[in-house]
Residue, then its C-alpha position, 0 to 999 in steps of 0.5 A: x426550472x420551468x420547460x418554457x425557461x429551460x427551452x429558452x436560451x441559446x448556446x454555441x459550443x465551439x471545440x475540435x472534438x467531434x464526440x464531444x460536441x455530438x455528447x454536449x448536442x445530445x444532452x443540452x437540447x433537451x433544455x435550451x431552444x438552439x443548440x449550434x456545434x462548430x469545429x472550427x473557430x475561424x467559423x466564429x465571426x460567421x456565427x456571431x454575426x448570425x445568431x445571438x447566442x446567450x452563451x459560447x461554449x469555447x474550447x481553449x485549446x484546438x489542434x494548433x496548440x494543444x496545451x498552453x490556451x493560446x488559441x481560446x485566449x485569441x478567440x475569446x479576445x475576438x468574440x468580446x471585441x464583436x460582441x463586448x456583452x457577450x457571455x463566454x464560457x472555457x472549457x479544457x482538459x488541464x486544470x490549470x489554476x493560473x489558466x482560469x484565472x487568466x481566462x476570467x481575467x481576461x473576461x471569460x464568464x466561467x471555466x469549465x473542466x471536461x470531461x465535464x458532469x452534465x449537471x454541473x454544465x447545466x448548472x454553469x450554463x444557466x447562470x451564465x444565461x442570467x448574466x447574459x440577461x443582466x447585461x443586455x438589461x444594463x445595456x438596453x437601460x444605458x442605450x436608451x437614456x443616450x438616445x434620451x439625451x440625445x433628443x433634448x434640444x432645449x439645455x434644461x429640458x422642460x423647465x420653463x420659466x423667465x422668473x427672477x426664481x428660476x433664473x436662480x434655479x438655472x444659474x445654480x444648475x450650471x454652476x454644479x453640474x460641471x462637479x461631481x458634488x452631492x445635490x439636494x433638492x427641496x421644494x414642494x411636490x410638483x415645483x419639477x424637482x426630477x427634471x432638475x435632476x434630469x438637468x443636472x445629469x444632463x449638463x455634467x460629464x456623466x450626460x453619455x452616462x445612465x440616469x436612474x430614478x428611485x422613488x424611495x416613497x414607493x419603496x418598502x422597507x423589506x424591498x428596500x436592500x434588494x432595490x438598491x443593493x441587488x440580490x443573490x438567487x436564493x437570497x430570500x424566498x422570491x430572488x429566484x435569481x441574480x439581481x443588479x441593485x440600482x446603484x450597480x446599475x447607476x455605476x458611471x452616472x448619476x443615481x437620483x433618489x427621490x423622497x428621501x425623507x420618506x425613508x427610516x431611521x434603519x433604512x438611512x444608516x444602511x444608505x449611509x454605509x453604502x455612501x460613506x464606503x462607495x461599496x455595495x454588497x448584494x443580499x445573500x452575498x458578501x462580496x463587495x461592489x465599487x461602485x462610481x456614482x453622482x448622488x442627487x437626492x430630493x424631497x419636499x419634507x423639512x429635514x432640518x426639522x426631521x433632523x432636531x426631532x430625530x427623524x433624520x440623521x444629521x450626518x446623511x444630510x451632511x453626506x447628500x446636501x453638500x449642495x443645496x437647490x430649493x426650487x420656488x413654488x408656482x405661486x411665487x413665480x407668477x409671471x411664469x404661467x403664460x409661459x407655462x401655460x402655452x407650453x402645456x397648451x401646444x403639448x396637449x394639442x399635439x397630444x390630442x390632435x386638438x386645435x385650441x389655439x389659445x388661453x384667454x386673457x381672463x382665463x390668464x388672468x385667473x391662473x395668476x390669481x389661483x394659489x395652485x398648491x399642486x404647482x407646476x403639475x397641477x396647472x399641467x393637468x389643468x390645461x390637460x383637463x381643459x383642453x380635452x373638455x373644450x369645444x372652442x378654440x380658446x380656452x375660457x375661464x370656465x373651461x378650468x376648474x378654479x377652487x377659491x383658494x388664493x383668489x381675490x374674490x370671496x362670499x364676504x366680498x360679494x355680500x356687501x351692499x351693492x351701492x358701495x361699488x362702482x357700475x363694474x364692480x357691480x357688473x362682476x359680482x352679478x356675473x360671478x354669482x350667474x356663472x356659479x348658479x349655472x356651474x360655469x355653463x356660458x350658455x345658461x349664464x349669457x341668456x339669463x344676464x341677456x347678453x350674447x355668448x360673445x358679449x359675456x366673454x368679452x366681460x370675462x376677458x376684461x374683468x379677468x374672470 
């Protein structure tokens, strides 16, 4: 180990031996930065509640109870009630076999028989320290997404919409977040397949619990059993210590797994045992790990398709799809992009300290008329775009960068002989082709039609350009 990794942890060694605490001081400075010695453990809850050990060294037994462990039992019970992610280490004379396994029972990390050899403590006390890490990581992660959940005021997060599709969407949320069933969601990229999940989670009786997202797209496929799975130290060549997989992290909540159809053939029967038998095994360990999760996974791949070609095993999509959620994409849920629309608006605003007050009726109109093959996300970076680009307080047709993809207007149309149309129909083709010489630019486009600024976007407005 590396000097700043040995200087880095922080241990109280607790028993009534004076020349054993002066011996273990001696010797464990040299590799930890605070080293705390105290004979007496009614001193404890003082120490605790001063310092934040990453490991106790605890006698069993002190000068009240010489051989039967009562006393380090009591006081081990004690630290895990002020501190439940604290790491206790017992030390004792006796090598009594029953004793140690009352001690992990009772939720000792370790047991040590002194006297002890230095490198075997040393040993002992470092992984300890990593454990110790591991918890309060966990503890952190789970904090966090309490605090998360405690900040959503609306039930379904940000998924906006008042269209018959997602009120569909809504009603099916409801109905199984109550369950603990598998949930699949499919839809293409950026319909909003995460929040979904996030909904899901957080109007199920896992909410208080963690949430974690695995992107299994950026996964590869040498990472893919220490990610999930976890690893031992030495596992292989970089585990340069213990590691908690996301399923262990996930146990108790919900484990979102995102593109699974990204994933292998091999890959998905390593999941598929891990399903099947709820029990994990770290690399370089056989020890199995129960584990307690609520399974959603999503993807915007055919896997029915997959499946007939032999891309994806038929009995994981029976084991993650015991519920189906296939989210509508934008362009079939039109009337919803107001709604969107001002939402990301008001978010940018903030965002930015911007004071664009609104999106035009021609620019509203535009949106509804854009194919939007990017969904949800690409009309939340298009307002991002427009309203850092704006210099005005309502946001213009010109201010988003429309491709000609699912409009209504095309070269062709254009082109046919302008006494085929009416006067407005003329009007709109004239303004369109001036707009596009001058890429957009009002400006340039308002002189050369010999309008005003104003009256050209009055023109836009009502001809929704």
């Amino acid at each position: 180990m590396s000097e700043k990794n040995t200087k880095s942890g922080k241990i109280l060694i607790v028993d009534d031996n004076e020349d054993l605490l002066k011996a273990a001081k001696i010797f464990l400075k040299r590799h930890f930065a605070l080293v705390d010695l105290e004979k007496n453990p009614e001193a404890i809850p003082s120490l605790i509640n001063n310092e934040n050990y990453d490991v106790i060294l605890l006698d069993m037994n002190f000068t009240k109870d010489v051989s039967s462990g009562k006393e380090g039992y009591y006081w081990l019970e004690q630290i895990l009630e002020m501190d439940p992610s604290a790491v206790v280490v017992l030390i004792t004379a006796y090598g009594d076999v029953q004793m140690a396994v009352k001690a992990i029972k009772a939720g000792a990390t370790d047991f040590v028989l002194k006297p002890w050899e230095n490198e075997k403590l040393l040993a002992t006390l470092y992984s300890a320290m990593r454990l110790r890490e591991s918890k309060l990581e966990v503890e952190d992660l789970r904090s966090k997404q309490k605090e998360i959940n405690l900040q959503i005021n609306n039930k379904y997060d940000n998924i906006i919409g008042q269209s018959p599709a997602i009120r569909k969407t809504f009603e099916t949320i409801d109905r199984v977040a109550v369950t603990d069933a598998n949930v699949l969601i499919l839809g293409e990229n950026g319909t909003g397949k995460e929040m979904v999940a996030r909904a899901i989670h957080n109007n199920s009786p896992r909410r208080d619990k963690v949430f974690v997202n695995v992107d299994l797209g950026s996964v590869s496929e040498t990472l893919f059993e220490s990610e999930l799975f976890g690893h031992k130290k030495g596992a292989f060549t970089d585990a340069k210590e213990d590691r908690a997989g996301r399923f262990e992290i996930a146990n108790g909540g919900t484990l979102f797994l995102d593109e699974i159809g990204n994933l292998s053939m091999p890959l998905q029967a390593k999941l598929l045992a891990v399903l099947q038998n709820r029990k994990v095994s770290r690399v370089g360990s056989n020890k199995e790990i129960n584990i307690d999760i609520r399974l959603l996974c999503a993807t915007n791949m055919p896997l029915y398709d997959m499946v007939k070609e032999n891309k994806f095993r038929q009995d994981l999509l029976y084991r993650i799809n015991t519920i189906e959620i296939e989210l509508p994409s934008l362009r079939n849920r039109l009337e919803d992009i107001p709604l969107l629309a001002n939402h990301f608006l008001d978010h940018y605003n903030k965002k930015y300290s911007k004071n664009v007050s609104k999106i035009s009726e021609g620019a509203l109109s535009r949106m509804q008329k854009h194919h939007w093959p990017g969904n949800v996300r690409e009309l939340q970076h298009s307002l991002e775009r427009a309203v850092i680009m704006s210099n005005s307080q309502v946001l213009q047709p010109e201010d988003f960068n429309f491709t000609n993809q699912g409009q209504q207007t095309n070269n062709d149309a254009e082109n046919v002989m302008l006494d085929q149309f009416k006067l407005e129909e003329v009007e709109k083709i004239l303004i369109r082709k001036v707009l596009k010489k001058y890429n957009g630019n009002i400006t340039q486009a308002a002189s050369e039609l010999g309008l005003t600024r104003s009256s050209l976007y009055r023109r836009l407005e009502k001809y929704g350009l």
